[in-house]
C-alpha atoms as one frame of an Amber mdcrd trajectory, in Angstrom:
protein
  52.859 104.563 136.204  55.544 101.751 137.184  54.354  98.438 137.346  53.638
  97.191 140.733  52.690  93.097 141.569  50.545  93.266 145.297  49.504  90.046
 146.942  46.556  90.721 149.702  44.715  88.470 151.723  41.110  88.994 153.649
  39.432  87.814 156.320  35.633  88.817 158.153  33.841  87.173 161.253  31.126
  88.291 162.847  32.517  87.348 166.371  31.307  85.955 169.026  28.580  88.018
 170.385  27.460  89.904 167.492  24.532  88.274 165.757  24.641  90.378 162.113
  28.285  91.509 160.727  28.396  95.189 160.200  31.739  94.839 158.779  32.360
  94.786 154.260  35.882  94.816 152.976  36.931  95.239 149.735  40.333  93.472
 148.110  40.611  93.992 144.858  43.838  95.877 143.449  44.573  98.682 143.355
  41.561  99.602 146.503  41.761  98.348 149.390  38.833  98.779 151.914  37.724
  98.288 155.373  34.457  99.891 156.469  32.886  99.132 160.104  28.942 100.316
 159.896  26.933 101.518 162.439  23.245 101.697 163.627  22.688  98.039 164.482
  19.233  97.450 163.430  19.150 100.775 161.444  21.148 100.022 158.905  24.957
  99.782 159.733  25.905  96.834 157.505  23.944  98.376 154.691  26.189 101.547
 155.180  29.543  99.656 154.909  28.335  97.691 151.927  27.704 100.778 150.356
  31.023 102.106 151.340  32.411  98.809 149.613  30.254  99.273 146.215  30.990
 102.457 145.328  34.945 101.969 146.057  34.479  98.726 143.829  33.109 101.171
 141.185  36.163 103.158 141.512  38.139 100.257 141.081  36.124  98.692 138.193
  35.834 101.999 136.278  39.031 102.345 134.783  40.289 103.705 137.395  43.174
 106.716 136.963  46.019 106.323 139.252  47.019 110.454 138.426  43.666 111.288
 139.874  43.395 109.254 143.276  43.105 111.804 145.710  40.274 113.333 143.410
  38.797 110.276 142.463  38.504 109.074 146.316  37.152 112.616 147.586  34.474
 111.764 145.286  34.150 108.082 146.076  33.499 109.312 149.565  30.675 111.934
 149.018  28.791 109.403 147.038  28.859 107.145 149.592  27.806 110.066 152.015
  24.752 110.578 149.310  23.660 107.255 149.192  23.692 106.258 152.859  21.803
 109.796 154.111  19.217 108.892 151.231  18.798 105.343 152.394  18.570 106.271
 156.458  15.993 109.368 155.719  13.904 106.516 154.420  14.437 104.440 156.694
  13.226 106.848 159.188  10.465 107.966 156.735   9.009 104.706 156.733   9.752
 104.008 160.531  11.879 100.974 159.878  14.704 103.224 162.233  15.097 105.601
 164.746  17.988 107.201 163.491  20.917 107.367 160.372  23.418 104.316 160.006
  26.826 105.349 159.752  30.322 103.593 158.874  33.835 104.077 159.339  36.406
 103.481 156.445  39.565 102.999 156.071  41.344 102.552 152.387  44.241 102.259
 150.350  44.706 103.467 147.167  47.694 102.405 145.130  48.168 106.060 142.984
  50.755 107.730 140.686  52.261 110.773 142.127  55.707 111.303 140.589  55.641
 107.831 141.012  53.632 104.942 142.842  52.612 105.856 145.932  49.884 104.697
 148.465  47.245 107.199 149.300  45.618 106.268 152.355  42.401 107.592 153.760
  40.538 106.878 157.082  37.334 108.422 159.226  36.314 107.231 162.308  38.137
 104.563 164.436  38.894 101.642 161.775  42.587 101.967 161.247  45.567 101.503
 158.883  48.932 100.072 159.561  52.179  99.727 158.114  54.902  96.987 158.743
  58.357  98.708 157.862  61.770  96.885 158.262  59.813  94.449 160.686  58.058
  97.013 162.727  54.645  98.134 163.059  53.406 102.002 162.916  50.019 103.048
 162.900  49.555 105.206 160.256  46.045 106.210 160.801  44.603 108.560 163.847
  40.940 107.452 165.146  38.338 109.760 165.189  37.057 108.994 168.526  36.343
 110.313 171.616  39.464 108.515 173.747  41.791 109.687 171.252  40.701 113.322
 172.114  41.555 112.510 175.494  45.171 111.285 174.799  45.884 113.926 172.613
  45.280 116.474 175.021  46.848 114.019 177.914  43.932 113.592 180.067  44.079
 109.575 179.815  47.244 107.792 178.434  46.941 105.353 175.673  46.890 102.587
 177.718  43.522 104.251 179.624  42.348 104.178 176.209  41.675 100.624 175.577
  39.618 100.073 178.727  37.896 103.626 178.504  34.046 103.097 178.811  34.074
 105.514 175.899  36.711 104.194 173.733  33.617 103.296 171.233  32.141 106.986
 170.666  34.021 107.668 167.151  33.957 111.285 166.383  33.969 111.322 162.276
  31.789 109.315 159.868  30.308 108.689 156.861  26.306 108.934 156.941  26.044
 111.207 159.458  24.009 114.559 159.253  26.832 116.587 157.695  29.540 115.074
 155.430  32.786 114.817 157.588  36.582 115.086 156.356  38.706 112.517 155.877
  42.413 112.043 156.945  45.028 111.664 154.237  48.113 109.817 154.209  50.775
 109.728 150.996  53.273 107.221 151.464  56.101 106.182 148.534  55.851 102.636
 147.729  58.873 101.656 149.180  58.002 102.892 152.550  55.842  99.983 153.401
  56.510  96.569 153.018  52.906  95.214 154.300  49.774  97.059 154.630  46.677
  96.546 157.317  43.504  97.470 157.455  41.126  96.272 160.127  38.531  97.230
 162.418  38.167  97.570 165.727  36.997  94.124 165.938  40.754  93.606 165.861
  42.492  96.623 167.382  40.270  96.588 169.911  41.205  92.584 171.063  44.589
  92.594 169.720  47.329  94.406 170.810  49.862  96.123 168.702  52.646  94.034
 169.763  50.542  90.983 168.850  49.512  92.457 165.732  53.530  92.953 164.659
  54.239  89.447 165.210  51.761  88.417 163.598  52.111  90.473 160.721  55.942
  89.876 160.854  55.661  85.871 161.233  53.116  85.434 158.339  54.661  85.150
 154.858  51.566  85.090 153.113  49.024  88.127 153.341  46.590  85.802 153.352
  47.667  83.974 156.711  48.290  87.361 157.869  44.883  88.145 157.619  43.049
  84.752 159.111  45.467  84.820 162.547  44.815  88.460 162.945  40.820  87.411
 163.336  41.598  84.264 165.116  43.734  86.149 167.471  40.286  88.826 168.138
  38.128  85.581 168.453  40.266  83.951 171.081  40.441  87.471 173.045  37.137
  87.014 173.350  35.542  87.798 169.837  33.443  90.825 171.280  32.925  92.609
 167.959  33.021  91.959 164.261  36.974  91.594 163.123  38.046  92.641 159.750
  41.748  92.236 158.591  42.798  93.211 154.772  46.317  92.952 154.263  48.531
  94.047 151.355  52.033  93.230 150.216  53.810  95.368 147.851  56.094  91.985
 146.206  57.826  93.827 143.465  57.674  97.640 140.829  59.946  98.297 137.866
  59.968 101.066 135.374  60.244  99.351 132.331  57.200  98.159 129.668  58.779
  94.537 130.201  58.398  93.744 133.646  58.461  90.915 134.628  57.100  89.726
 137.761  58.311  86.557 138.513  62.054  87.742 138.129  61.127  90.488 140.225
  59.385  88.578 142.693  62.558  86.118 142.691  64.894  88.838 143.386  62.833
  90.211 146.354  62.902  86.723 147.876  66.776  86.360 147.520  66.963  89.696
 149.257  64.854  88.372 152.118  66.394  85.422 152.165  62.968  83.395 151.064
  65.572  80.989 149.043  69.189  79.899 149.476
């Protein structure tokens, strides 16, 4: 596999009405994760974290970039496992009424013919890509409003005010295990990556979102505005930002990194 240099930055708040953050993240390359539990008292922030542990296994494991799409399939009916085992005993000892659940939302830096990024969502927490200065969702929420727009009984602009536009349609933890969405993109198809949750998307507009995403040089600035930016809308959820920048591949055994990194800068025009 080529040789590929990311920089990432992360940022969590719980907002400012929430009192417990159902939100986990994971940043650690080459898995990237946002997952947005829920259940409230039953057990949603237990069901992200365990979202987040078993793709930090992945990535701690020795991970085989020629076997993502595998790998991540099975990353995801773990998690399934483990969070209907915790919530039937939950309910078993009556410390909840019903199952926690969790959305997720991950990148995967894999080797298909060549680095790639293999992206995978359920439910409503969604992935971006900045591209050339613009911003594309890559991602499709699993929710009920996005029904509606896709068979053009409310327009995407009804969406973010719908009194529904919470009701996500896939899951992990639920009774059955759900499918997720995937998305292969070549490495030089995205310049910046973002995850988030709806903490963000669903304060933040997209346009807001691009300038931020386009103004912020380091992922890691990226990342705090994008929460800032859902607290001063209002802060009505927990807001989860992970960005990724790819800064620089090569196909040789000597890469090196900072030349690489040097000529990407030049390009951008980061130094005279």
């Amino acid at each position: 596999m080529k040789h590929v240099e990311l920089h990432h930055g992360a940022r969590t708040d719980v907002g400012l009405v929430r009192e417990v953050n159902e939100d986990s993240y994971l940043a650690t390359s080459p898995v990237f994760v946002v997952a947005d539990g829920m259940g409230g008292h039953d057990g949603g922030d237990v069901a992200s974290r365990i979202v987040v542990e078993e793709f930090g296994r992945l990535a701690d494991d020795g991970f085989d970039p020629a076997r993502g799409a595998d790998l991540v399939a099975a990353t995801l009916r773990e998690s399934q496992r483990r969070i209907s085992e915790y919530g039937a005993q939950q309910i078993a000892e009556r410390q909840a009424r019903g199952h926690p659940g969790t959305t997720v939302a991950a990148a995967v830096l894999v080797d298909d013919g060549g680095p790639k990024w293999l992206l995978v969502n359920l439910g409503d927490s969604r992935i971006y890509r900045l591209k050339d200065e613009r911003l594309e969702q890559v991602s499709v929420d699993h929710s009920v409003v996005q029904e509606m727009v896709d068979a053009g009984t409310i327009t995407t602009e009804d969406a973010a005010t719908h009194p529904e536009r919470h009701v996500i349609t896939r899951a992990l933890g639920g009774p059955e295990f759900a499918d997720a969405d995937y998305f292969l993109l070549p490495l030089n198809s995205v310049e910046r990556l973002l995850l988030c949750s709806d903490g963000i998307t669903g304060m933040v507009d997209d346009d807001t979102i691009e300038a931020v995403l386009v103004g912020a040089d380091d992922p890691r600035d990226a990342a705090d505005l994008l929460v800032r930016e859902a607290l001063a809308a209002g802060g009505l959820d927990n807001a989860t930002a992970v960005v990724v920048d790819v800064v620089g591949w090569a196909d040789v055994p000597d890469y090196d990194s900072d030349r690489q990194r040097l000529s990407l800068e030049q390009k951008l025009g980061a130094l005279p």
